[in-house]
TIRO-2110 file (N, C-alpha, C; in Angstrom, 1 decimal):
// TIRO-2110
7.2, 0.2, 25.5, N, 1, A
7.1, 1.7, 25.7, CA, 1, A
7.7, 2.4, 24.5, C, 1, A
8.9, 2.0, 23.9, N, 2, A
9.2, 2.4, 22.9, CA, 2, A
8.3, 2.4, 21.7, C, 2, A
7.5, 1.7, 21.4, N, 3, A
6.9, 1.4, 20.4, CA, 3, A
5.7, 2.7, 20.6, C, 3, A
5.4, 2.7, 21.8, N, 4, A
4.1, 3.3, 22.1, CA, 4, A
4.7, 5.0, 22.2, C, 4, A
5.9, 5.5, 22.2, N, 5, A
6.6, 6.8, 21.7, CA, 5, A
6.6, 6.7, 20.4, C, 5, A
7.4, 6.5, 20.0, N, 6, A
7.5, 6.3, 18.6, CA, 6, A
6.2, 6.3, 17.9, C, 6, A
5.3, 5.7, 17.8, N, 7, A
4.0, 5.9, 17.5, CA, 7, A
3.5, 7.1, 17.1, C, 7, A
3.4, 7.9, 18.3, N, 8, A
3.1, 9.3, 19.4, CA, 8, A
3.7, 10.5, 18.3, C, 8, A
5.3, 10.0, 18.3, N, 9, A
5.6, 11.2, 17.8, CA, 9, A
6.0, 11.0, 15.8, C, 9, A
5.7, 9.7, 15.4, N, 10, A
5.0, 9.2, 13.8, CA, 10, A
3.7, 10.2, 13.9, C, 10, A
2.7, 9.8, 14.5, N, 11, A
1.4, 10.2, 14.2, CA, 11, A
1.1, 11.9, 14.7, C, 11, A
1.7, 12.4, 15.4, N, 12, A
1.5, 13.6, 15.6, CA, 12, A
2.5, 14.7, 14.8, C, 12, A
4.0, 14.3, 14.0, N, 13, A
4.9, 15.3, 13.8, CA, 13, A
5.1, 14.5, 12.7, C, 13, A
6.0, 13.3, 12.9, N, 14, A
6.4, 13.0, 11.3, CA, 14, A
6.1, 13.0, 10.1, C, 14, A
4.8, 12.0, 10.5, N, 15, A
3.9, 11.3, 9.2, CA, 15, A
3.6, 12.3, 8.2, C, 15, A
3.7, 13.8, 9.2, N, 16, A
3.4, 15.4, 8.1, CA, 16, A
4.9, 16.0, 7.7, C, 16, A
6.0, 15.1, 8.0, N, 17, A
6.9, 15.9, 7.2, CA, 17, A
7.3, 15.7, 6.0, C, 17, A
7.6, 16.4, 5.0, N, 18, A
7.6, 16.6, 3.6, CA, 18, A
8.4, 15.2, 2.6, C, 18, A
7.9, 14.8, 1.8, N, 19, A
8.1, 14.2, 0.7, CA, 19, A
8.7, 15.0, -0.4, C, 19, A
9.9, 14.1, -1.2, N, 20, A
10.2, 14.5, -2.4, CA, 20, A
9.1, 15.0, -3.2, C, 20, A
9.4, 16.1, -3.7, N, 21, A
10.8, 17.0, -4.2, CA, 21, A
10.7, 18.4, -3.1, C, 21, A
9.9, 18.4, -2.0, N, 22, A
9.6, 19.3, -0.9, CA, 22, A
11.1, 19.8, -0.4, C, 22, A
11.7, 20.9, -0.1, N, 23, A
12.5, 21.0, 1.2, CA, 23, A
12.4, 20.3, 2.2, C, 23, A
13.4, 19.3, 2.9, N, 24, A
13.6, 19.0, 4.1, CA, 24, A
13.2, 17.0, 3.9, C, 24, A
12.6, 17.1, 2.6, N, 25, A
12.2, 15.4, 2.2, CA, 25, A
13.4, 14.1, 2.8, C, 25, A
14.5, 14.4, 2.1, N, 26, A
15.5, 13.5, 3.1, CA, 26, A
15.3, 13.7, 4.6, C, 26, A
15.0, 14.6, 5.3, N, 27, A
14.9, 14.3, 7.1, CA, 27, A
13.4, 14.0, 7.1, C, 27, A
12.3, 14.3, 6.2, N, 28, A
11.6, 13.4, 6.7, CA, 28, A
11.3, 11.9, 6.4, C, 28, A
12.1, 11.5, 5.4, N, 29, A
12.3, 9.9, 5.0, CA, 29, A
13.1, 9.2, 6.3, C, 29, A
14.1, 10.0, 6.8, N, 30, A
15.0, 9.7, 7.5, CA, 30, A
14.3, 9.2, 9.1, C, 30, A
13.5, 10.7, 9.2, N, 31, A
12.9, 10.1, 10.9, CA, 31, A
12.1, 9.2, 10.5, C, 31, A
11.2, 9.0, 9.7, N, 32, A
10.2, 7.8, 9.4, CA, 32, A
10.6, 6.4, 9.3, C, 32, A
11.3, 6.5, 8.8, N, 33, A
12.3, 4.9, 8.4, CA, 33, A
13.0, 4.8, 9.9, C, 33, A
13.4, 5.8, 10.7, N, 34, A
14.1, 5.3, 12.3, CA, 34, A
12.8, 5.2, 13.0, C, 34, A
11.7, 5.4, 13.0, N, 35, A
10.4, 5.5, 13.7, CA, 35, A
9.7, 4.1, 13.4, C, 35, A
9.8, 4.0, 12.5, N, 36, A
9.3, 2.8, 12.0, CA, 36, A
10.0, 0.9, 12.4, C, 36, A
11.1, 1.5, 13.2, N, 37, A
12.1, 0.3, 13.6, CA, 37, A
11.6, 0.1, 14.4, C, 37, A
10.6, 0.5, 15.6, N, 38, A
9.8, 0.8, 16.6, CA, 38, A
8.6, 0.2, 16.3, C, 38, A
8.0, 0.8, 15.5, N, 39, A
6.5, 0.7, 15.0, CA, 39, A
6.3, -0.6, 14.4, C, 39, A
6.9, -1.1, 13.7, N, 40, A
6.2, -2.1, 12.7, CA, 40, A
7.2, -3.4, 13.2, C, 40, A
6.8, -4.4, 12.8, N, 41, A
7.5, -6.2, 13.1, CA, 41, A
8.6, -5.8, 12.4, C, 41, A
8.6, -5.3, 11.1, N, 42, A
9.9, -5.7, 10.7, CA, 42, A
10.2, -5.2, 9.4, C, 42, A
11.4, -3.5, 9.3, N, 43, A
11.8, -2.9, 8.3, CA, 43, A
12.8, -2.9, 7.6, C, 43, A
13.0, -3.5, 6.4, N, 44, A
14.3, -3.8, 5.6, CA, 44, A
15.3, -2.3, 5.7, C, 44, A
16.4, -2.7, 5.2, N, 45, A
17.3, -1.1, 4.8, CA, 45, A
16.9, -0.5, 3.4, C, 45, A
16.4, 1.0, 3.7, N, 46, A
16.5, 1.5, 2.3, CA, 46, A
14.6, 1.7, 2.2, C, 46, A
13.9, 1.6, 3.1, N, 47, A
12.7, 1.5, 3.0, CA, 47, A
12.1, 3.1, 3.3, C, 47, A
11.7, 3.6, 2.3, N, 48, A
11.1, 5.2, 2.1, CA, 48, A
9.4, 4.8, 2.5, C, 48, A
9.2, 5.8, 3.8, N, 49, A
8.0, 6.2, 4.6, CA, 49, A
7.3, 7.3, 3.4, C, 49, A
6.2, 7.7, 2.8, N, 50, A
5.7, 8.5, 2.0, CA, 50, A
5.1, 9.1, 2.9, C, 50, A
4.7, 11.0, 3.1, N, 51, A
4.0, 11.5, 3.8, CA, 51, A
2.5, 10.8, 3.7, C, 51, A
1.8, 11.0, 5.2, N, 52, A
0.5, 11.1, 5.7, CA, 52, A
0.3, 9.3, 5.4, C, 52, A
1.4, 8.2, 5.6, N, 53, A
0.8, 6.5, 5.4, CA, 53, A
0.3, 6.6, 7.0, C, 53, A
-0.6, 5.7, 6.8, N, 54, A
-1.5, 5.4, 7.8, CA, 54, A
-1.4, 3.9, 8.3, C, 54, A
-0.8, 3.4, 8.9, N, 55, A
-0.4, 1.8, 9.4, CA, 55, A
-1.2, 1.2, 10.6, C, 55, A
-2.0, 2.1, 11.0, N, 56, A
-2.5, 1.6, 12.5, CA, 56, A
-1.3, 1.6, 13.6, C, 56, A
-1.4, 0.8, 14.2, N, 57, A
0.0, 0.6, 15.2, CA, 57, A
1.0, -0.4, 15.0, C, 57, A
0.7, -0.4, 13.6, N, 58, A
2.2, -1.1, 13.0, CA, 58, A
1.7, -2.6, 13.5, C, 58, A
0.9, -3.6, 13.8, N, 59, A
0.8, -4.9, 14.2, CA, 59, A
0.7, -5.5, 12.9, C, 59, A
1.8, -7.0, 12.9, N, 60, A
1.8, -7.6, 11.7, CA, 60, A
2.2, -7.3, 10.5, C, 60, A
2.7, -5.8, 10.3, N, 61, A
3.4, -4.8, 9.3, CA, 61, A
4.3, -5.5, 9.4, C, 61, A
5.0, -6.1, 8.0, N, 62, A
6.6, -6.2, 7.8, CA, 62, A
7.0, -6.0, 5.5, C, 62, A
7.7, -5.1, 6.3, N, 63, A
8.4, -4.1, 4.7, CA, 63, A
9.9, -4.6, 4.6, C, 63, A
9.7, -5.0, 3.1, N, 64, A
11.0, -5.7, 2.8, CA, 64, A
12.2, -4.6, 2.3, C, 64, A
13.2, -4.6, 2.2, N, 65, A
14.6, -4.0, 1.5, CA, 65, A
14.1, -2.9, 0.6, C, 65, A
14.7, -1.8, 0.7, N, 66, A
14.0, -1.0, -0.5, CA, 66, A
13.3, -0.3, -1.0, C, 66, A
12.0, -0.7, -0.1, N, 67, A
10.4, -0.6, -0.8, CA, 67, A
9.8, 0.7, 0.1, C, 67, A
8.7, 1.1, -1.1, N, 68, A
7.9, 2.6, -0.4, CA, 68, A
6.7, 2.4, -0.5, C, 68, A
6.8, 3.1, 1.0, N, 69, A
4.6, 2.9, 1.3, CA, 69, A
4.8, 4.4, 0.4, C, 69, A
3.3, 4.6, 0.3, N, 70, A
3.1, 5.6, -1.0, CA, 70, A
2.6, 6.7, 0.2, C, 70, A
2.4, 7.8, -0.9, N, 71, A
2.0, 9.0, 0.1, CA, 71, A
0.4, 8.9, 0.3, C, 71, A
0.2, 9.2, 1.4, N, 72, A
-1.6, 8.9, 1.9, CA, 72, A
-1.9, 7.2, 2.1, C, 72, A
-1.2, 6.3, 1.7, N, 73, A
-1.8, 5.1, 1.9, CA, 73, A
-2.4, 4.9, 3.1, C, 73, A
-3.2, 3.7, 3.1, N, 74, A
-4.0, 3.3, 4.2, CA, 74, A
-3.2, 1.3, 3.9, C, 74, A
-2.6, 1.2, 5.2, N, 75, A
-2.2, -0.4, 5.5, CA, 75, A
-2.9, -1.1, 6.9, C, 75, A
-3.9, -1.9, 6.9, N, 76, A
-4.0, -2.5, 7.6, CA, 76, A
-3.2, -3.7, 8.8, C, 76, A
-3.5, -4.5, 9.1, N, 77, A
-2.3, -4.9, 10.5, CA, 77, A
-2.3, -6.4, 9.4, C, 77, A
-1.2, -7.1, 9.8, N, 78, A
-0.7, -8.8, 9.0, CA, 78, A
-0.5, -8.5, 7.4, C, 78, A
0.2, -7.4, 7.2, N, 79, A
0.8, -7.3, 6.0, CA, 79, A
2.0, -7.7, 5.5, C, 79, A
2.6, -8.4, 4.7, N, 80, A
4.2, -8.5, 4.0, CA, 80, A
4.1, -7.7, 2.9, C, 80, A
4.9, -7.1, 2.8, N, 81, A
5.5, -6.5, 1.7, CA, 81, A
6.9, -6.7, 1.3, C, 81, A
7.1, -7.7, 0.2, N, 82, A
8.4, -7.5, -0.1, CA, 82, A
9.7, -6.8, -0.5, C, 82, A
10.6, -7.1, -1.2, N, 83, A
11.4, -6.0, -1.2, CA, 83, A
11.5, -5.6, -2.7, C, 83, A
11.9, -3.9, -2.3, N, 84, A
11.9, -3.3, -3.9, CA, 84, A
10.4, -2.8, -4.3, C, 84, A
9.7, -2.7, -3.3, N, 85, A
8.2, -2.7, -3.9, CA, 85, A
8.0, -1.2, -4.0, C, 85, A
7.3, -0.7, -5.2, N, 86, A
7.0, 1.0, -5.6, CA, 86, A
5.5, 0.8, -5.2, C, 86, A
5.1, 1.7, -4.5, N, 87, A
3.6, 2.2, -4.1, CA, 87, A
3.2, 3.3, -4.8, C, 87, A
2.3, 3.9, -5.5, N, 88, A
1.8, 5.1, -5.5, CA, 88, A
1.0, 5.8, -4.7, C, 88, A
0.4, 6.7, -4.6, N, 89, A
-0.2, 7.4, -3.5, CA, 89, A
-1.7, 6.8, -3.3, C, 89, A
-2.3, 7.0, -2.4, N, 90, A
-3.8, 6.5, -2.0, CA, 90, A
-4.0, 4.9, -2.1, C, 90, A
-3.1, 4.2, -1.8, N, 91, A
-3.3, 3.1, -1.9, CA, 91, A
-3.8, 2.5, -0.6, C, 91, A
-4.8, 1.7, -0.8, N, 92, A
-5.7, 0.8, 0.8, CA, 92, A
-5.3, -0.5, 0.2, C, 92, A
-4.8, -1.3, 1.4, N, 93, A
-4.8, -2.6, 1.5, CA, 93, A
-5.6, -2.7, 3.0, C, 93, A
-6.7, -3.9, 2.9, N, 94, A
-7.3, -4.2, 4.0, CA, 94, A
-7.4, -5.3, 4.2, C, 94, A
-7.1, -5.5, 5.3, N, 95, A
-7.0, -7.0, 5.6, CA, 95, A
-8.3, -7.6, 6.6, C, 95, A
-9.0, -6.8, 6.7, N, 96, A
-10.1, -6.7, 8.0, CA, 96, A
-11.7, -6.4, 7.0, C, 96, A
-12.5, -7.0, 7.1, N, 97, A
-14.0, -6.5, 6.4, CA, 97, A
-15.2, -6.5, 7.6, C, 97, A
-16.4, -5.9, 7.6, N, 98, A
-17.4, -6.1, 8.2, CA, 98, A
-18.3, -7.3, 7.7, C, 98, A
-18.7, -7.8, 8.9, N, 99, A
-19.4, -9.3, 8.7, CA, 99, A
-21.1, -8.3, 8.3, C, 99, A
-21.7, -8.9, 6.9, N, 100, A
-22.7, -8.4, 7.0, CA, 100, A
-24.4, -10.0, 6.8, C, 100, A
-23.9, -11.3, 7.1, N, 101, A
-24.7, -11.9, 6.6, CA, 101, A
-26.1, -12.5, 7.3, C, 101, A
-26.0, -11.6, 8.4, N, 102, A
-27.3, -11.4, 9.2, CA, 102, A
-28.2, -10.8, 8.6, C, 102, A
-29.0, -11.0, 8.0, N, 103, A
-30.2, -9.8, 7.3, CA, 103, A
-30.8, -8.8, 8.7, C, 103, A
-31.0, -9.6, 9.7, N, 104, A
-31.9, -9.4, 11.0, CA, 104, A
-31.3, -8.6, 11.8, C, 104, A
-29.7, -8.4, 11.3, N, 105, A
-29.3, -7.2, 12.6, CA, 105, A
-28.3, -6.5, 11.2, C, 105, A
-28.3, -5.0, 11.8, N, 106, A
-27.7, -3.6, 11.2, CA, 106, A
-26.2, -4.2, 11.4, C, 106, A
-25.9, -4.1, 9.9, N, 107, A
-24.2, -4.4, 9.3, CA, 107, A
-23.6, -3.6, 10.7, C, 107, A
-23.8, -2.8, 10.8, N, 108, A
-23.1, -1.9, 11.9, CA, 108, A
-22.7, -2.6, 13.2, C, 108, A
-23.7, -3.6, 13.5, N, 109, A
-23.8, -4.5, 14.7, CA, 109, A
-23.4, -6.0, 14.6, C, 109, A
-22.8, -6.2, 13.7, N, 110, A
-22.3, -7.2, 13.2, CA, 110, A
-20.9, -8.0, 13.2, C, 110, A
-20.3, -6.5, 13.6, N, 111, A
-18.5, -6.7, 13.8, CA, 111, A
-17.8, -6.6, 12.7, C, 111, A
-16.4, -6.9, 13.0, N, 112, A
-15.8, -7.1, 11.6, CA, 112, A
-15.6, -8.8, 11.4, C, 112, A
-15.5, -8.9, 10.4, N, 113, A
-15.1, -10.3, 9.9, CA, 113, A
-13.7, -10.7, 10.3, C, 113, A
-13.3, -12.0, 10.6, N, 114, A
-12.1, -12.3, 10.8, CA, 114, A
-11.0, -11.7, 10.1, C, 114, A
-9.8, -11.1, 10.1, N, 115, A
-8.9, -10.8, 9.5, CA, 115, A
-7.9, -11.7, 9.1, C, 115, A
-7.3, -11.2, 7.5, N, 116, A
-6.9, -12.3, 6.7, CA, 116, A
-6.0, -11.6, 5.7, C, 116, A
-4.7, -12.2, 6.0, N, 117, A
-3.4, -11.6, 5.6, CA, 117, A
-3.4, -11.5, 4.2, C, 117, A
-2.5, -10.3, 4.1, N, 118, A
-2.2, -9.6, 2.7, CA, 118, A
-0.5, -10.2, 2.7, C, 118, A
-0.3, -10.6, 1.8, N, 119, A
1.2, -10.7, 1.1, CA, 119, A
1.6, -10.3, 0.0, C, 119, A
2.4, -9.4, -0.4, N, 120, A
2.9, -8.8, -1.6, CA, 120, A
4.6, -9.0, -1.9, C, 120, A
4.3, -10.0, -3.3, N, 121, A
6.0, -10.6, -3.3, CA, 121, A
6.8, -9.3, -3.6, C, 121, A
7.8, -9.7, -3.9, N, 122, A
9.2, -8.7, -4.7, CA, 122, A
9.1, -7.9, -5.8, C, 122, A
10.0, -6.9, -5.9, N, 123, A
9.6, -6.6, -7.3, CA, 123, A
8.2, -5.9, -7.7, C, 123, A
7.0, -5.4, -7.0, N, 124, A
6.0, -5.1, -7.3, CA, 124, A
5.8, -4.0, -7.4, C, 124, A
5.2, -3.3, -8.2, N, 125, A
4.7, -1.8, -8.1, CA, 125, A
3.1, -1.6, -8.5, C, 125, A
2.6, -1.2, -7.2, N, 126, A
1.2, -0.9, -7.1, CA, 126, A
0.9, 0.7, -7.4, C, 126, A
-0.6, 0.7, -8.5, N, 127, A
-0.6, 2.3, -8.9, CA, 127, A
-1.4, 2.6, -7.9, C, 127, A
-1.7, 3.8, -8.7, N, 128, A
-2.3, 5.3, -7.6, CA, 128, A
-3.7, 4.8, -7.5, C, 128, A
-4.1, 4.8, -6.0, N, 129, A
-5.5, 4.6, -5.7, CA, 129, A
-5.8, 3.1, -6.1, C, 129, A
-5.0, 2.0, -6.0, N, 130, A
-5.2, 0.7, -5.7, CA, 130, A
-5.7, 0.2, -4.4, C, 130, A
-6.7, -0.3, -4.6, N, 131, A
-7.4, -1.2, -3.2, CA, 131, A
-7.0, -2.3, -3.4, C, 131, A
-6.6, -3.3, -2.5, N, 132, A
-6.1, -4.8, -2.1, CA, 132, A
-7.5, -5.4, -1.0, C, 132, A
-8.3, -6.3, -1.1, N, 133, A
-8.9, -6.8, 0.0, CA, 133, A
-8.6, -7.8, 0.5, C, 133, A
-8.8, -8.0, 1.5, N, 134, A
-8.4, -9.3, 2.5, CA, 134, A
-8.1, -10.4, 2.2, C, 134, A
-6.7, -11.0, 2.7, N, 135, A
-6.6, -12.2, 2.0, CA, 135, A
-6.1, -12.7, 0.4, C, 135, A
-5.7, -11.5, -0.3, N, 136, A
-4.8, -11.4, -1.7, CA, 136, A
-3.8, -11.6, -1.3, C, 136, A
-2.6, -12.4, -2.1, N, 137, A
-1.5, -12.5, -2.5, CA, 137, A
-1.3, -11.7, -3.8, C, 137, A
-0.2, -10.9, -3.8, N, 138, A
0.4, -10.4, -5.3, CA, 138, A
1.7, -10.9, -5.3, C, 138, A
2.0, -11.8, -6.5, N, 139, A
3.4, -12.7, -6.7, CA, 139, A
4.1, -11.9, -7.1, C, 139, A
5.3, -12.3, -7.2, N, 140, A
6.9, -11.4, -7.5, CA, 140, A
6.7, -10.7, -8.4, C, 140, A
7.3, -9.3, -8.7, N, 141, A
7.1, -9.3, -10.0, CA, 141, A
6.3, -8.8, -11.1, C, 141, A
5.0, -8.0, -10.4, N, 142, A
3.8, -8.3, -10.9, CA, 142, A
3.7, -6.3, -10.8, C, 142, A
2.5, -6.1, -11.7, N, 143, A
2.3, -4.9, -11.7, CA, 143, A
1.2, -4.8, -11.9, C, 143, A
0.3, -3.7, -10.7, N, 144, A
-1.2, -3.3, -10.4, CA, 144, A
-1.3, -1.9, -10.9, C, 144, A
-2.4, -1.6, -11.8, N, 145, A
-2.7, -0.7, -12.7, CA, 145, A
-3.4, 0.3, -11.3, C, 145, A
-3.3, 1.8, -12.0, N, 146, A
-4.0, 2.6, -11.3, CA, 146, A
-4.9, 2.4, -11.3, C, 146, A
-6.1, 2.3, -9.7, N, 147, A
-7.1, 2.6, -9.6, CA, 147, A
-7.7, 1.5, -9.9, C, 147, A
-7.0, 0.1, -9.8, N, 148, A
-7.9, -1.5, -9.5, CA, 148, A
-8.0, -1.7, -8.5, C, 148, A
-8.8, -2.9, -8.6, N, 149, A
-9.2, -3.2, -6.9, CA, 149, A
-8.9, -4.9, -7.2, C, 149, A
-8.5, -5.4, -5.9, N, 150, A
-7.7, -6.7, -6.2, CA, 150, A
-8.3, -7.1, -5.5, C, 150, A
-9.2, -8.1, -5.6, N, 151, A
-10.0, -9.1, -5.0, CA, 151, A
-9.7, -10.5, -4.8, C, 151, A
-8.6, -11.3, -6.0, N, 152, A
-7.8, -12.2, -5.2, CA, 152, A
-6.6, -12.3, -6.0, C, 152, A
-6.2, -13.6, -5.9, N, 153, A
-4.8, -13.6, -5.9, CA, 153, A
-4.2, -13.1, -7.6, C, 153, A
-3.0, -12.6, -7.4, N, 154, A
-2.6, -12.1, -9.0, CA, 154, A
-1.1, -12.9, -8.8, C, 154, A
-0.8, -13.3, -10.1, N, 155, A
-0.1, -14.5, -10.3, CA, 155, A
1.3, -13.7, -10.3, C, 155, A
2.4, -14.4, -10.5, N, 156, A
3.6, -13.6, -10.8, CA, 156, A
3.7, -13.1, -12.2, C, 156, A
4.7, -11.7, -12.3, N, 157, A
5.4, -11.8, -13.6, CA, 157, A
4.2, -11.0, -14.4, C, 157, A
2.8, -10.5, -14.0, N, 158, A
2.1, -10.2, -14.8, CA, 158, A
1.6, -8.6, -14.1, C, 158, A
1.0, -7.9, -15.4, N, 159, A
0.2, -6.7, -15.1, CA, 159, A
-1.4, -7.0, -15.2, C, 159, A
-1.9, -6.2, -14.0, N, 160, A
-3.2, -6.9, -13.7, CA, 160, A
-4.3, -5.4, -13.5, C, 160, A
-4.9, -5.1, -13.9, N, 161, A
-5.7, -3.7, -14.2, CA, 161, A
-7.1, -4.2, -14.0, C, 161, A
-7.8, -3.2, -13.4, N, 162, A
-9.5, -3.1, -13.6, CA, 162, A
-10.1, -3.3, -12.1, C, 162, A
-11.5, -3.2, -12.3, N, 163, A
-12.5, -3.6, -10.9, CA, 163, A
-13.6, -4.6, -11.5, C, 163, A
-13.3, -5.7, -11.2, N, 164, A
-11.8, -6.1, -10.1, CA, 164, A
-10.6, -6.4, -10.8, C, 164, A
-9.9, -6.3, -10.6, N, 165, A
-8.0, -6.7, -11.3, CA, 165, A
-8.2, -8.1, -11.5, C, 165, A
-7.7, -7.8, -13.0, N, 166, A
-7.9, -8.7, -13.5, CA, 166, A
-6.1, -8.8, -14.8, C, 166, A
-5.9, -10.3, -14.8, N, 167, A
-4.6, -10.0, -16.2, CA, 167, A
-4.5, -9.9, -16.8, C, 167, A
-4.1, -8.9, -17.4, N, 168, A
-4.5, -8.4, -18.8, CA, 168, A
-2.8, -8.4, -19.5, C, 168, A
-2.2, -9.0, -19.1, N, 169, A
-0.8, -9.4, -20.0, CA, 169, A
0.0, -9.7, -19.0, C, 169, A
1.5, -10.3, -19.9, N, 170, A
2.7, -10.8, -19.0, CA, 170, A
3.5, -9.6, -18.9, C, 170, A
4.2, -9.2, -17.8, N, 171, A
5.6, -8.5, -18.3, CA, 171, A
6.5, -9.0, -18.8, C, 171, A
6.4, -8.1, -19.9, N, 172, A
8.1, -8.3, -20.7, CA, 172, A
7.6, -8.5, -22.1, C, 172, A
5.7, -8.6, -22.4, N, 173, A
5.6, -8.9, -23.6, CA, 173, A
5.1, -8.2, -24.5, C, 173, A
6.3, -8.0, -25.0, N, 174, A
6.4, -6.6, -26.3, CA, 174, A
5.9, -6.2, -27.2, C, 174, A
4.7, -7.5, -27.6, N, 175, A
4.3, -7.5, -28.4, CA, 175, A
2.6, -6.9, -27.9, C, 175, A
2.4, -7.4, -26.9, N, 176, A
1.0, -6.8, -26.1, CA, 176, A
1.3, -5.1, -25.9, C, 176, A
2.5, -4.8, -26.1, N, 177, A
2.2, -3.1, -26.4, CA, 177, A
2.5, -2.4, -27.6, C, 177, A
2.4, -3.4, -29.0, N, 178, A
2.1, -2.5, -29.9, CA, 178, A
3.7, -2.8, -30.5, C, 178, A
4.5, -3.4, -30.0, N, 179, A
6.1, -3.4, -30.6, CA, 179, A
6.1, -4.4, -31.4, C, 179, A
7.6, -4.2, -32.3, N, 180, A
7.6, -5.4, -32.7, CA, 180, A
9.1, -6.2, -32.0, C, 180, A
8.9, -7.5, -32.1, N, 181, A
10.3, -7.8, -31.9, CA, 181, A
11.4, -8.2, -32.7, C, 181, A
12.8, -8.2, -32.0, N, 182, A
13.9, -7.6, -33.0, CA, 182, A
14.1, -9.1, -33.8, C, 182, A
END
């Protein structure tokens, strides 16, 4: 019953109260993050709700120590997110697809396809307008360019950009941005 309040008054009042640098941003991180103790499997301390995230009813959601859903995102249900993790805004992770390999019947009529967990290690910061599909792992560590789409798994320790995301270097290497070293 709790869960199914809490929901009620996330989706109808909170989810639209103001984000940094707005007036009143702290009370609305504050009810979100208490709303969310309710809502989702399982919220670390220190975890920032971004205006208008969209979670479904929280099934399978669990947010590690720290970490922010971004403003506008879309989260599907059997997600981990570790801790410390930066989101930017418009971000979709989907864990759910439509089954379309019937030629003979309308995708529409087809269903969804089995659903297939998303994991996202430590340490990760996902940009603005990243898609995640079904069944990716992102390892510790790792950094998703704006506006890729992650089709499978991205390794640890690296920055991974494009459609589809793809590696395109390690973190930390100084030399892949034009430096030199000391």
């Amino acid at each position: 019953m709790k869960k199914k309040i809490a929901l009620l008054v996330y989706y109808l009042f909170a989810r639209w109260f103001p984000t940094q640098p707005m007036p009143g941003w702290r009370l609305g991180y504050a009810v979100r993050r208490f709303l969310f103790q309710f809502i989702v499997d399982e919220v670390g301390p220190g975890v920032i709700v971004k205006h208008n995230a969209y979670i479904g009813n929280g099934e399978g959601l669990r947010i590690g120590s720290n970490s922010q859903i971004g403003q506008n995102c879309r989260i599907g249900k059997d997600v981990t997110i570790g801790d410390d993790v930066v989101m930017g805004p418009d971000v979709v992770i989907m864990t759910a697809s439509h089954a379309f390999d019937d030629l003979d019947t309308p995708i529409r009529l087809q269903g969804a396809d089995m659903s297939r967990p998303i994991r996202i290690g430590n340490d990760v910061w996902i940009g603005t307008r990243v898609i995640i599909l079904p069944g990716v792992n992102i390892g510790n560590k790792s950094v998703i360019g704006a506006g890729s789409v992650v089709t499978k798994d991205i390794p640890e320790g690296v920055v991974a950009a494009g459609v589809p995301a793809r590696v395109v270097r390690r973190r930390g290497d100084s030399q892949a941005r034009g430096r030199r070293s000391p």
